[in-house]
N, CA, C and O atoms as a GROMACS GRO file, in nm:
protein
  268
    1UNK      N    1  -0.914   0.648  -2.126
    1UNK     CA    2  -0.974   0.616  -1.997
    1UNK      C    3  -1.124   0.640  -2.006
    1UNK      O    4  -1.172   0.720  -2.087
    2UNK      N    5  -1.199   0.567  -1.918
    2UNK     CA    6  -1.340   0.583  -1.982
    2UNK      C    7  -1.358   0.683  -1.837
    2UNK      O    8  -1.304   0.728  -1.736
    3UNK      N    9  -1.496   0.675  -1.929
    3UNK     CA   10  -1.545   0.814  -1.812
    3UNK      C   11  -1.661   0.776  -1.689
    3UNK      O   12  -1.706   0.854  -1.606
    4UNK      N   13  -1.690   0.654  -1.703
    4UNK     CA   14  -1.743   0.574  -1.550
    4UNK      C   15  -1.571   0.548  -1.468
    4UNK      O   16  -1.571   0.546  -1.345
    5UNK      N   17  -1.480   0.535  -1.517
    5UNK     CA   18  -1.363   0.533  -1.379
    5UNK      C   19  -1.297   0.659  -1.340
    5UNK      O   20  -1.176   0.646  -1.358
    6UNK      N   21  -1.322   0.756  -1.302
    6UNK     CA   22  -1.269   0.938  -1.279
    6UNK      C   23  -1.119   0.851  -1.234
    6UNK      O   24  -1.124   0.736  -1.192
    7UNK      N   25  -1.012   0.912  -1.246
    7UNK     CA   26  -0.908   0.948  -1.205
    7UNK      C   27  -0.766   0.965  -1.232
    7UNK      O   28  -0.814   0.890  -1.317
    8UNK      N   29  -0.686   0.978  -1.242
    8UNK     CA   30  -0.586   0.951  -1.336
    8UNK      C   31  -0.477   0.879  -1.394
    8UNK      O   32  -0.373   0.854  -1.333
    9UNK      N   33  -0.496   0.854  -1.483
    9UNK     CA   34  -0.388   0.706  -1.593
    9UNK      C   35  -0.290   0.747  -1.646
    9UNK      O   36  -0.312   0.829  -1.735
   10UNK      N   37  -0.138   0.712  -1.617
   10UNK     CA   38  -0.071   0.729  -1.599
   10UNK      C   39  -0.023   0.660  -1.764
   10UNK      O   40   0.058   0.726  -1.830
   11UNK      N   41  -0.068   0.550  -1.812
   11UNK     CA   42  -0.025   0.483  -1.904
   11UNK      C   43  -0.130   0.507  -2.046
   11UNK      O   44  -0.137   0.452  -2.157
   12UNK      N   45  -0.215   0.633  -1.969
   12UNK     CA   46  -0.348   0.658  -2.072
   12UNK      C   47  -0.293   0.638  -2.246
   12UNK      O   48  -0.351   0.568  -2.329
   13UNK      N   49  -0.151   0.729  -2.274
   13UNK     CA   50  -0.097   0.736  -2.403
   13UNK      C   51  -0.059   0.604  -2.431
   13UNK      O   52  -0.063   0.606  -2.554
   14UNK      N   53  -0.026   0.496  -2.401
   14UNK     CA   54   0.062   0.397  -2.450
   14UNK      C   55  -0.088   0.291  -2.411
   14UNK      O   56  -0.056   0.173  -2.422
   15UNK      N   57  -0.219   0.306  -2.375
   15UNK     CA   58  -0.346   0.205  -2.443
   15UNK      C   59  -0.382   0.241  -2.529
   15UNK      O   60  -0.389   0.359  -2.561
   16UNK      N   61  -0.444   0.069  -2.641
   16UNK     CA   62  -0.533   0.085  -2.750
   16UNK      C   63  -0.649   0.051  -2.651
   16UNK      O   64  -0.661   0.000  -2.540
   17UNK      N   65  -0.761   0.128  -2.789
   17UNK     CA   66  -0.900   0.087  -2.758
   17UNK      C   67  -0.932  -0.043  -2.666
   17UNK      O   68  -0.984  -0.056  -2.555
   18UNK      N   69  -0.886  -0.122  -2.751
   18UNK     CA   70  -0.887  -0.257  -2.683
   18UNK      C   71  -0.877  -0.353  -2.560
   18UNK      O   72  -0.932  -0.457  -2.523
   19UNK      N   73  -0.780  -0.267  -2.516
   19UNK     CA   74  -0.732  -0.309  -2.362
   19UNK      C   75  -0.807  -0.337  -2.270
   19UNK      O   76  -0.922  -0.295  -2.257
   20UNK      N   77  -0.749  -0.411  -2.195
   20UNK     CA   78  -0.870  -0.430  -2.054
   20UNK      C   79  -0.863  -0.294  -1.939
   20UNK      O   80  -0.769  -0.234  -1.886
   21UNK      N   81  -0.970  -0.284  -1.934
   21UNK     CA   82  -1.034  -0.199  -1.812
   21UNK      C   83  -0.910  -0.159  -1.689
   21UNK      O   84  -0.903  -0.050  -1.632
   22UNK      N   85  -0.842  -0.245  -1.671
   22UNK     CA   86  -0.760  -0.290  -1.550
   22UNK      C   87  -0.619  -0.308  -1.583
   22UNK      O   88  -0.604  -0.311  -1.705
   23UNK      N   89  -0.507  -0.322  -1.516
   23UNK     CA   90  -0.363  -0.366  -1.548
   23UNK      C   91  -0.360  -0.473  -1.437
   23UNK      O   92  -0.312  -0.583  -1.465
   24UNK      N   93  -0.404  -0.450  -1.317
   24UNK     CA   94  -0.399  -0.526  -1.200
   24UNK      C   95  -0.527  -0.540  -1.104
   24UNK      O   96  -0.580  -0.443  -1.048
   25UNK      N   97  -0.565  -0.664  -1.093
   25UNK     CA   98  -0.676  -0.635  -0.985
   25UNK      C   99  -0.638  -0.760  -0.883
   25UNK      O  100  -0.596  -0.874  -0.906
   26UNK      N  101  -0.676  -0.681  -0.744
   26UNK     CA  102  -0.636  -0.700  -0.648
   26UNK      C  103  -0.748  -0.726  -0.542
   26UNK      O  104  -0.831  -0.638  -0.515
   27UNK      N  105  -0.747  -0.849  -0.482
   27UNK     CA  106  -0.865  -0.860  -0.356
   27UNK      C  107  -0.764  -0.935  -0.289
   27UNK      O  108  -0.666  -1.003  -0.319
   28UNK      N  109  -0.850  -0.882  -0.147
   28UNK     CA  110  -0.784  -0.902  -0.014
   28UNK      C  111  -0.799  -0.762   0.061
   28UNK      O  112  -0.818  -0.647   0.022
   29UNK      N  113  -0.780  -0.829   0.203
   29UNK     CA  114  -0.785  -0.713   0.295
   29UNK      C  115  -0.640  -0.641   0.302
   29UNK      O  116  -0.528  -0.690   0.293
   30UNK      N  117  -0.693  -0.478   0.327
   30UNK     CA  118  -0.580  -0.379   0.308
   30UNK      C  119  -0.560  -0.373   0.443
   30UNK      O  120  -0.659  -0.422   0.497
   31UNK      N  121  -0.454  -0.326   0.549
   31UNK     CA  122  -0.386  -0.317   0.653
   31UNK      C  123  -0.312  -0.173   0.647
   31UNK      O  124  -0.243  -0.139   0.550
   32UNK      N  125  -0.333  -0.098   0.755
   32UNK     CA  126  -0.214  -0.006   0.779
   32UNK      C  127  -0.130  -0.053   0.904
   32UNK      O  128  -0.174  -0.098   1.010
   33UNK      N  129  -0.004  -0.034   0.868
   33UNK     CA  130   0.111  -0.074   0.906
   33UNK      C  131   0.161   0.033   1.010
   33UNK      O  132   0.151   0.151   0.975
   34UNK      N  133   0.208   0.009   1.120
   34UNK     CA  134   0.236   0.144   1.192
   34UNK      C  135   0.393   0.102   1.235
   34UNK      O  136   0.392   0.025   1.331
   35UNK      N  137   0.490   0.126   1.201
   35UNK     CA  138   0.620   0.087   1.212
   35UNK      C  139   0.680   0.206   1.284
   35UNK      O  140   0.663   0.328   1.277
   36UNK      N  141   0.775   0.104   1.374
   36UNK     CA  142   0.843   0.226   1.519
   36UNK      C  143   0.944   0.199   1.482
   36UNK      O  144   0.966   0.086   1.438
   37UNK      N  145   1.053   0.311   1.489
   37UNK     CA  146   1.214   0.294   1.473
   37UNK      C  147   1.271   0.377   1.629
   37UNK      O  148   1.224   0.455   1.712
   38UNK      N  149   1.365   0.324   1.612
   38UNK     CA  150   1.451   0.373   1.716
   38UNK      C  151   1.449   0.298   1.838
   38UNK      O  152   1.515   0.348   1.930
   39UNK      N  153   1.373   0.159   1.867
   39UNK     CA  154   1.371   0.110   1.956
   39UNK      C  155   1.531   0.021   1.995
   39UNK      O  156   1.607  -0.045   1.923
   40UNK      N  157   1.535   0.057   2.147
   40UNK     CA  158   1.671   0.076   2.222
   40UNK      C  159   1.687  -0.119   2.169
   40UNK      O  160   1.794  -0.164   2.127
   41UNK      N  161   1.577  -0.194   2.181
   41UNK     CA  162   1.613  -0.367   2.182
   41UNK      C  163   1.449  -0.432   2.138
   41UNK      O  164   1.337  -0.385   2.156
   42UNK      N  165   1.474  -0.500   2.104
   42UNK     CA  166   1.299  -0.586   2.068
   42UNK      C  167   1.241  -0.587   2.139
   42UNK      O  168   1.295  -0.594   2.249
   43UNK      N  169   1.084  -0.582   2.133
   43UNK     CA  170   1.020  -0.543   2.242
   43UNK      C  171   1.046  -0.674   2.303
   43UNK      O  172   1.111  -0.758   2.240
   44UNK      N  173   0.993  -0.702   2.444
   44UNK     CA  174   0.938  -0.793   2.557
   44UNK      C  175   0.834  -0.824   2.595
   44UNK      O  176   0.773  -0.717   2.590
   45UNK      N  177   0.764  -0.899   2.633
   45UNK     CA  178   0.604  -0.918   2.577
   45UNK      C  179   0.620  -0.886   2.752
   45UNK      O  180   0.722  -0.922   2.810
   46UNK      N  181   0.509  -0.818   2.825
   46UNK     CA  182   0.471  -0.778   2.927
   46UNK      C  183   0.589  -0.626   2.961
   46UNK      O  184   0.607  -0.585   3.075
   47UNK      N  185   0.643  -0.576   2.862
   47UNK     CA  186   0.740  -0.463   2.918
   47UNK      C  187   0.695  -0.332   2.822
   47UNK      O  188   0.637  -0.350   2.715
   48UNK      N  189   0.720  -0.225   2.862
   48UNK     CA  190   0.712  -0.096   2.766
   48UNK      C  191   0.844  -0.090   2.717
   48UNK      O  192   0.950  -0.103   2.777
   49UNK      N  193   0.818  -0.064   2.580
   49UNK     CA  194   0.927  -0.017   2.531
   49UNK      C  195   0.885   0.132   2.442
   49UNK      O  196   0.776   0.143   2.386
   50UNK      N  197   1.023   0.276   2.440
   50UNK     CA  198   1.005   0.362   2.406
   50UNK      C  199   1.040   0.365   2.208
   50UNK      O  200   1.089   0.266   2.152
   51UNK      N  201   1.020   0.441   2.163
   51UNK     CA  202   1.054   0.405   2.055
   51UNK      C  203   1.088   0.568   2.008
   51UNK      O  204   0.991   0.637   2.037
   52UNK      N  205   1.194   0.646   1.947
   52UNK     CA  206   1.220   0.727   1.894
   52UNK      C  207   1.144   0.808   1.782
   52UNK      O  208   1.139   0.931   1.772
   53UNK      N  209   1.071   0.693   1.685
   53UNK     CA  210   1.001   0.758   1.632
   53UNK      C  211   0.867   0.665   1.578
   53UNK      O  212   0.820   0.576   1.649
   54UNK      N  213   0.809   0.700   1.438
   54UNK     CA  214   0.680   0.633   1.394
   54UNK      C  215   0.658   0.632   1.279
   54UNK      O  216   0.702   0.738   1.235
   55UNK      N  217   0.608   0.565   1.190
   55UNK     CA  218   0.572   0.571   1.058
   55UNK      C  219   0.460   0.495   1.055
   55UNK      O  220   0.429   0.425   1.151
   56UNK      N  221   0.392   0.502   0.948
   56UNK     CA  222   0.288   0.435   0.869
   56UNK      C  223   0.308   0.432   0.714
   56UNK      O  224   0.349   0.525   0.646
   57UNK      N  225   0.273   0.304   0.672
   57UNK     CA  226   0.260   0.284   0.563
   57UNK      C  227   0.127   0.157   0.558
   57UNK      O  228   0.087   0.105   0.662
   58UNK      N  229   0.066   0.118   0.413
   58UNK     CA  230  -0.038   0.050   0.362
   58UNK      C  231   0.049  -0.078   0.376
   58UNK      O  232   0.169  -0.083   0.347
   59UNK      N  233  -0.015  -0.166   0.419
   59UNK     CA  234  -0.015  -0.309   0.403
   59UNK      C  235  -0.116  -0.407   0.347
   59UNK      O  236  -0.219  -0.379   0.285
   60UNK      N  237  -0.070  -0.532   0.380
   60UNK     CA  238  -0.214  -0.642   0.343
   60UNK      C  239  -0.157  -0.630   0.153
   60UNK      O  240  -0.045  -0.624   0.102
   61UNK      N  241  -0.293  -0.633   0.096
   61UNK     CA  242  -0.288  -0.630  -0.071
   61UNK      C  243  -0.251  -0.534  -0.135
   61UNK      O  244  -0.234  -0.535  -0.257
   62UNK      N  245  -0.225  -0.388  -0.018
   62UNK     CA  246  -0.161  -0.303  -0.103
   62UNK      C  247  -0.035  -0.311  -0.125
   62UNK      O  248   0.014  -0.256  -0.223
   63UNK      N  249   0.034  -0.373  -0.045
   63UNK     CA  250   0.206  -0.430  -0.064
   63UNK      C  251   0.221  -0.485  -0.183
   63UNK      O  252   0.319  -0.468  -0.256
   64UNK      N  253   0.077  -0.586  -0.220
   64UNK     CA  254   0.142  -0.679  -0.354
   64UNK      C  255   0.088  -0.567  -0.478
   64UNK      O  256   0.136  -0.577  -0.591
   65UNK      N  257  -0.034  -0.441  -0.442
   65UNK     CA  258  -0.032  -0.370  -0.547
   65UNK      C  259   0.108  -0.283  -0.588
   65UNK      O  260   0.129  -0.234  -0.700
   66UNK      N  261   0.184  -0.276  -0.487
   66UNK     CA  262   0.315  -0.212  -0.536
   66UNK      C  263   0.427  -0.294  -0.558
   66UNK      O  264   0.535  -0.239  -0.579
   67UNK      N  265   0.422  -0.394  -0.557
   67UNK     CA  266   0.513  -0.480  -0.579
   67UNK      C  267   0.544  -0.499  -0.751
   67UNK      O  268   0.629  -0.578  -0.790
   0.00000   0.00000   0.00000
């Protein structure tokens, strides 16, 4: 791993010299995702609905970086 990119490489043992810089590069806009569970029925557009609970996760291009 060179030492202009700090952080850590996971596949550091199994590159030659040679390799490219990168395994994956990725453009596009990133998104966080805020996902509700527990809702009693789909929402209704002009109604509240409660929802049990909440999550977040990364969306947008980070979906296809984990893909």
């Amino acid at each position: 791993m060179s030492t202009d990119t700090p952080g850590i490489d996971p596949l550091e043992a199994l590159r030659a010299p040679r390799d490219p810089a990168c395994d994956v590069f990725l453009t596009g806009p990133v998104f966080l995702d805020i996902i509700f569970t527990g809702l009693d029925s789909a929402p209704v557009r002009g109604t509240e609905s409660w929802a049990r609970g909440m999550g977040s996760s990364p969306g947008g291009v980070a979906n296809m970086a984990t893909a």
